[in-house]
N, C-alpha and C positions, 0 to 999 in steps of 0.2 A: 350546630355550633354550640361548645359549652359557654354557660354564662360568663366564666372565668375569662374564655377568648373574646369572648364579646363585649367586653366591658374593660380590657386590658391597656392600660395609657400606653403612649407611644412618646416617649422622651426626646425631645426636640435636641440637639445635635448641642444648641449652649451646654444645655444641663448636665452631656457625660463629661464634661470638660473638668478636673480635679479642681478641689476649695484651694489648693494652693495656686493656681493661676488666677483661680479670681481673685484670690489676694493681694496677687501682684497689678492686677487692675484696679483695683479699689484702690490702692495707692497714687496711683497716678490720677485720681478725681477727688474731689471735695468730699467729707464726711456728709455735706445736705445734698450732692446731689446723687451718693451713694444709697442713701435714704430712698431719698425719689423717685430714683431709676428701678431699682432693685426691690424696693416691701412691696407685702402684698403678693410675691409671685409664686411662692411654694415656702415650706415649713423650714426647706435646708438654704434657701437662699437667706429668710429671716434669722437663723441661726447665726450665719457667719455675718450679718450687717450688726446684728448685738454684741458680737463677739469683739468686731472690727474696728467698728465705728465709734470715736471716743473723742473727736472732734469737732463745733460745729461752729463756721464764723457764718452768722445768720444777716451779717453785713448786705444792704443792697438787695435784699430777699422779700418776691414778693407777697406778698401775707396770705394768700392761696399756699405757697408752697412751706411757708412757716406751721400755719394751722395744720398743714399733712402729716408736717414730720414729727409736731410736738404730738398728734393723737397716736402717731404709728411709734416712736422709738423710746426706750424705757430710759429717763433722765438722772436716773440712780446710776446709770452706762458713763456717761460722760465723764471725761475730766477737763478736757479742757473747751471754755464756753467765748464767743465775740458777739456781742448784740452792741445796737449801735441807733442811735436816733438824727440820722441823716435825713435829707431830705428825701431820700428814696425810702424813707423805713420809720415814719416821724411816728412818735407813739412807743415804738419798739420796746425799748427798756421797761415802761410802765407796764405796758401788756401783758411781757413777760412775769415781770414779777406779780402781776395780780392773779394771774395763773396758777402760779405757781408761790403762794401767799407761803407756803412752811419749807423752812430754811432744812429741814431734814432733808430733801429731796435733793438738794446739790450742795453741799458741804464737801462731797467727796471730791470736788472740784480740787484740779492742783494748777491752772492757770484760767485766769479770769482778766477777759479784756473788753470792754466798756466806755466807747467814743460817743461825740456830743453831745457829755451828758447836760442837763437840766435839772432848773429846780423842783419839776415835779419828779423827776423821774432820782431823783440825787434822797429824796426822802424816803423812797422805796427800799434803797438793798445798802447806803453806805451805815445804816445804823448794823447792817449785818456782817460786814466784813470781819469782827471780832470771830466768828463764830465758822467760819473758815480754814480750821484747821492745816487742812493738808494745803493749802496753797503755796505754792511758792515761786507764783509768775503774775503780779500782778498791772497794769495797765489802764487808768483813770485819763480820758480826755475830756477838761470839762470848759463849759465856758462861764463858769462860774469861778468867783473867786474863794481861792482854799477857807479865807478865814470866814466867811460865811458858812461851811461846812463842817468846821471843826465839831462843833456842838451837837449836831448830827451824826459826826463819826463816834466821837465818845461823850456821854452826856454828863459824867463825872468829873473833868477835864480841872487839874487843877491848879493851868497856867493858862491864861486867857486862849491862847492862839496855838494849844496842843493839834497838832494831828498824827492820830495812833494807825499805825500800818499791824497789819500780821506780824511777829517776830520771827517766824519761821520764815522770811520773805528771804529767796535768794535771788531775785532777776526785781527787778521795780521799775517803773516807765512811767514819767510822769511830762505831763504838757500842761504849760502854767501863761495864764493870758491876761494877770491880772497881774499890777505895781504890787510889790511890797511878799509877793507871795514866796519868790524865789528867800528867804529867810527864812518864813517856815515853813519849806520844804526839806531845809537844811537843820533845822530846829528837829525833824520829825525822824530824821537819819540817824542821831547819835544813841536808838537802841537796834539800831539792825545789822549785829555784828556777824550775820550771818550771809551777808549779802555778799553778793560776789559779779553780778552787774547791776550797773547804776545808768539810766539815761533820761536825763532832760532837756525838757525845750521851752525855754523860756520867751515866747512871743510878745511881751509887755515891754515895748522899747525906753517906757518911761524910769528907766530904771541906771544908776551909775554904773560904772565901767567895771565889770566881772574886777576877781582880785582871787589869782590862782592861789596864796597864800593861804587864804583861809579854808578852800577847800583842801588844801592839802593835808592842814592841820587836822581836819576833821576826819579824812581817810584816814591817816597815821592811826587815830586815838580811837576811833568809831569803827571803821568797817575793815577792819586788817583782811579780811580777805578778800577786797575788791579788787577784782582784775582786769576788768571793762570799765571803763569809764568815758561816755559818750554825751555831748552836750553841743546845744545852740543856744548863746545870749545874744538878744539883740538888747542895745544899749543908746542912750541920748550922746552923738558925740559935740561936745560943745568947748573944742580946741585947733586947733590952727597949725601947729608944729609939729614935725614928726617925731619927736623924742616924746611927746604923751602918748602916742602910738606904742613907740618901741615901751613905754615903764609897761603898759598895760600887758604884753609879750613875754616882758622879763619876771611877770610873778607862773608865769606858766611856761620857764624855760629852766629850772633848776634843776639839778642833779635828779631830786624824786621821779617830775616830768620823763625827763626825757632819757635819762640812762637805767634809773630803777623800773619803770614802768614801760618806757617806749612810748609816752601821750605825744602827739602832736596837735599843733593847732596853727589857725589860720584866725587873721583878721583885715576883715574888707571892708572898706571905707569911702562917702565921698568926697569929693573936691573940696566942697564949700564948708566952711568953717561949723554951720550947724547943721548937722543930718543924720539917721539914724546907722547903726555900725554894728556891724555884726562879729560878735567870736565864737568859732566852731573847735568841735575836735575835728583828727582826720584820720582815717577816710569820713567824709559827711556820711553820718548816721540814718540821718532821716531823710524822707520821702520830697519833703518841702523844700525849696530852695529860694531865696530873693537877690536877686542882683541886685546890689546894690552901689554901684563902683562901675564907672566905664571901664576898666581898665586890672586883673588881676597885677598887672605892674606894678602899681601904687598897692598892693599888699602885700602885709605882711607874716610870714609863715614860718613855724621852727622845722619844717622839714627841711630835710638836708639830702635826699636824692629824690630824682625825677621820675622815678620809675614809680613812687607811691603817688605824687599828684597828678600824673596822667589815669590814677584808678581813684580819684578821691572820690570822684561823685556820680560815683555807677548805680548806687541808690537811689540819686534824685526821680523821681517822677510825675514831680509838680514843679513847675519852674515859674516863677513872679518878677518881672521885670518890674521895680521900682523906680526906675531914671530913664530920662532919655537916653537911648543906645543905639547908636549907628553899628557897631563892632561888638559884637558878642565872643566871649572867648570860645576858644574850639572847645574845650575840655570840658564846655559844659553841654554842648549839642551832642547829643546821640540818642539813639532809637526807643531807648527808657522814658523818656518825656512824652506824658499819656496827657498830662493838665498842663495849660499855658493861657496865665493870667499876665495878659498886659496894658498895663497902667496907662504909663506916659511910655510914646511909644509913634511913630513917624514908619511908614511903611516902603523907606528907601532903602534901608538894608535890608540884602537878598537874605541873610539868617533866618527871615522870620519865615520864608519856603522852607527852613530846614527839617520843620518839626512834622514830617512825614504820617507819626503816627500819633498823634493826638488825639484824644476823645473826648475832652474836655478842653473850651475854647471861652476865656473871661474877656472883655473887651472894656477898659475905663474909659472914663466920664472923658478923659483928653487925650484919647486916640486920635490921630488923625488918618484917617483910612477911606479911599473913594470908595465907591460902588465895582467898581471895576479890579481894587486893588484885591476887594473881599470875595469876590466871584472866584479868582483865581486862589485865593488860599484855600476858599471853601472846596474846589476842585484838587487842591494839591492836600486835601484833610481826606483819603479814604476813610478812614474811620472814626470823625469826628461826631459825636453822638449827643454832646450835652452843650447848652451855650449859656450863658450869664453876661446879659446885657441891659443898659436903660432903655427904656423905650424912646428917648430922646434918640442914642445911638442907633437904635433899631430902623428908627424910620430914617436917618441918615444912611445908612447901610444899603438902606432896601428903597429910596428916591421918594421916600411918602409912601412906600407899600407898594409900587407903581411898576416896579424892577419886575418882571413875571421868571426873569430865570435865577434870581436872586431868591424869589418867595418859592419856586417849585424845588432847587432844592435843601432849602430850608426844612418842607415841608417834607420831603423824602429822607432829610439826613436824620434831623436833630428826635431824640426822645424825650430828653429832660431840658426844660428850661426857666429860667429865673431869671426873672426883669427886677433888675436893681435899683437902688436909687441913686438920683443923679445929682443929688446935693444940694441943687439949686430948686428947681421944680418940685411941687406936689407930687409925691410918690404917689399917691394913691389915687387908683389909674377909676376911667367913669369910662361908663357904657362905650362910649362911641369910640372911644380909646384902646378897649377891650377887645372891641368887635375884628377888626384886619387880623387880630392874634390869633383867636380863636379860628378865623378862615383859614388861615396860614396854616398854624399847628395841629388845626383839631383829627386829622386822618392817622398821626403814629407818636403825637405827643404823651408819652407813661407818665410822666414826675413834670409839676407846673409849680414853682413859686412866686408868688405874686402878692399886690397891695393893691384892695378895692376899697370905694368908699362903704358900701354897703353888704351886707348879708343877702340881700335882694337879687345881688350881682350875681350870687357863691351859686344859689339854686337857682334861678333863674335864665342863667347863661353859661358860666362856667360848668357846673353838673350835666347839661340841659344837652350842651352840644360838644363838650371833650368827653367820648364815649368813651376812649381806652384810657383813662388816666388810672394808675396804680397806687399813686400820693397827691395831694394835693395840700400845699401850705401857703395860708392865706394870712393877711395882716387886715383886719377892717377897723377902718376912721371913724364909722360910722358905730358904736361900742358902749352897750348898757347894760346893767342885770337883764333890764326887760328884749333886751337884741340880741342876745348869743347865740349861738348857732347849732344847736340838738338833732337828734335824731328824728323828734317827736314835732322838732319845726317844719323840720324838711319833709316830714310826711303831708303836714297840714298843706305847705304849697303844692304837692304834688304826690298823689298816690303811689305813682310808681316808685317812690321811693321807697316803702316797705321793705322792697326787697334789696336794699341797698346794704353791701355788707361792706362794709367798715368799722374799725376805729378809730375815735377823736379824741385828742386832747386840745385841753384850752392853757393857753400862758399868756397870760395877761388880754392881747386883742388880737393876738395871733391861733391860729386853729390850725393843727394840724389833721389830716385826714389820711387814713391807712386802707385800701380797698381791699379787700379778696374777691370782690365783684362789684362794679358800678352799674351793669346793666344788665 
């Protein structure tokens, strides 16, 4: 037998398949998991993942599979990038940018989007955004207040409270959580007359009653070619009558609104003469939603057929129950609600069985919920995966821990969890406190956030016996230069930590932790 035949590959049935099929597969999957699945396997498969691949939301990714893709795929490839410092991914932003320290390497970027940011991570890349050339899809979620950042975005700035965007920017998305910011964000609009979507979400309820006027005037003059125009103001409402309702309506029901442009909008309200009130455009834009209003009746809306608010809020995918609710409107249940955070909240209304497929389950401080009432939602939750509760609530839920079918499947469902705080009690939870949790969760728990008093807790217990954890974001009471929690600490208590791959950040007494391996 000649060497030739003997040595001659045999092409496994994928590979004769033509680059145009696989292209139409690689469309229907994530640019990271295109990466992941696919390098590495021959020279013509790497060809078409650089060729292809030019988007990566690195959202929720765990840092095993980030360090893959950032060693395997060439970042000069990309345009458009989503890093993000959630609890599943804490650190993220820093990381990357420490990585990747020279702004050469993604300039080429034409959409850049960048949630939870922080103060540490907000010093890293917003003094860069100038230099950004090609972008023109920008998207900042921070929990920082803008006017703290200005001086970091431009350091020349020569009006106290400037914030400089791209001027090439034609899509812009901004999420603002802080009083006073929604002005300059409006202040930062009148040079981007190049803009042609606009969307905000304005979460700081401390704030007076939106006033469609002035933003009108400001399209008019500023962004003549804005064609989208998308917003949520929550607002303080501190009036009694329904005619302050309707003035608030009538600055955003004009000839421009509603005949030039086709804007709609909605505003929902409660009862009681002081409570927080929200104006939307429509269809609801974002993900988020808050009931706040028993009742869509008692709102007020410039839509004028039924066929647009039976589709207004096909987006939503977080839904927040803020008031007591017996009656939930139809329009707002359906199969897109993956998060359901409830407040105030009594477990007699059959709605709260509605939400079939949830994966995210918040529970407040004044639930009222038996042991029995939570069994059957946990049963009627196939895919609920994440929980955010107090530990007060916890051991009400679960009878003192003492519930066995309540703990098993806890323990079988949930991955990520976060023990809140309860307002009243010491958040910050001590050993014996600790310990039912760690029984409970430690066999499939990935992402924990949580408040210890100690650093002692962190390696001692937490590292010690949650083996699969992926993040870990801890708050300690317990907080000094000489107490902080290093790399080089956590070896000292225990050797096997050497091989512990992570990264940490610290903000203030909070430590986030990022694994690529814990054990």
């Amino acid at each position: 037998m000649s060497a030739a035949k003997r040595f001659k590959r045999d092409f496994t049935p994928l590979e004769t398949l033509p680059n145009e099929l696989f292209l139409e597969i690689f469309s229907y999957i994530s640019g990271v998991d295109t990466v992941h699945a696919f390098s590495g396997l021959n020279n013509r498969f790497q060809c078409l993942i650089s060729d292809y691949c030019r988007t990566f939301n690195f959202e929720s990714i765990s840092k095993a599979k980030f360090d893959y893709i950032i060693r395997l795929h060439d970042i000069h490839q990309w345009r458009s990038l989503h890093l993000s410092d959630n609890d599943k991914t804490p650190g993220q932003v820093v990381y990357f940018f420490r990585l990747f320290s020279f702004i050469e390497k993604y300039t080429q970027l034409k959409t850049l989007s960048i949630s939870n940011v922080t103060c540490n991570s907000s010093l890293l890349f917003l003094p860069k955004l100038k230099s950004f050339t090609h972008l023109v899809k920008l998207s900042i979620g921070s929990k920082l207040p803008l006017e703290s950042l200005q001086h970091t975005i431009e350091h020349h700035c020569t009006h106290e409270h400037d914030l400089i965007w791209p001027k090439t920017l034609k899509q812009l998305k901004v999420f603002i959580t802080q009083p006073g910011d929604n002005s300059i964000v409006r202040t930062s609009l009148k040079d981007l007359s190049e803009l042609i979507s606009l969307t905000i979400y304005d979460g700081s309820w401390e704030n007076p009653p939106p006033d469609g006027r002035i933003w009108e005037d400001l399209i008019v003059t500023s962004m003549p070619l804005l064609n989208k125009f998308e917003f949520c103001f929550k607002f303080w409402r501190d009036f009694s009558v329904t005619s302050d309702k309707n003035r608030i309506i009538s600055t955003f029901s004009t000839p421009f609104y509603l005949q030039d442009k086709s804007w709609f909008v909605q505003c929902d309200t409660y009862h009681q003469q002081f409570s927080i009130a929200i104006l939307y455009s429509l269809p609801f834009a974002f993900q988020h939603f808050d009931i706040v209003t028993h009742s869509f009746e008692d709102s007020i809306s410039t839509v004028n057929t039924n066929n647009l608010f039976k589709k207004s809020y096909e987006n939503v995918k977080q839904l927040t129950i803020d008031i007591p609710c017996e009656n939930l409107n139809e329009t707002i249940i359906s199969k897109n609600i993956i998060d359901l955070n409830l407040k105030f909240a009594g477990m007699s209304g059959k709605w709260i069985f509605s939400f079939t497929r949830i994966y995210q389950l918040t529970l407040g401080n004044q639930i009222n919920i038996s042991p029995e009432e939570f069994t059957r939602l946990l049963k009627y939750s196939p895919y609920l995966k994440s929980l955010v509760a107090s530990y007060y609530t916890l051991q009400l839920i679960t009878n003192q821990w003492n519930d066995k079918i309540i703990c098993e499947l806890l323990s079988r469902k949930i991955r990520s969890l976060k023990i809140s705080s309860d307002n009243c009690l010491d958040e910050y939870m001590k050993v014996h406190e600790l310990l039912p949790i760690t029984r409970v969760f430690h066999k499939g728990c990935y992402h924990l956030n949580v408040s210890v008093y100690s650093r002692n807790i962190v390696a001692g217990l937490i590292l010690r016996s949650m083996g699969h954890l992926r993040s870990l974001k801890v708050r300690l009471k317990e907080h000094t230069n000489d107490m902080k929690i290093t790399k080089e600490w956590l070896i000292k208590q225990n050797t096997k930590f050497e091989k512990l791959d992570c990264f940490i950040t610290i903000d203030g007494n909070e430590y986030s932790f990022w694994f690529g391996r814990l054990r």
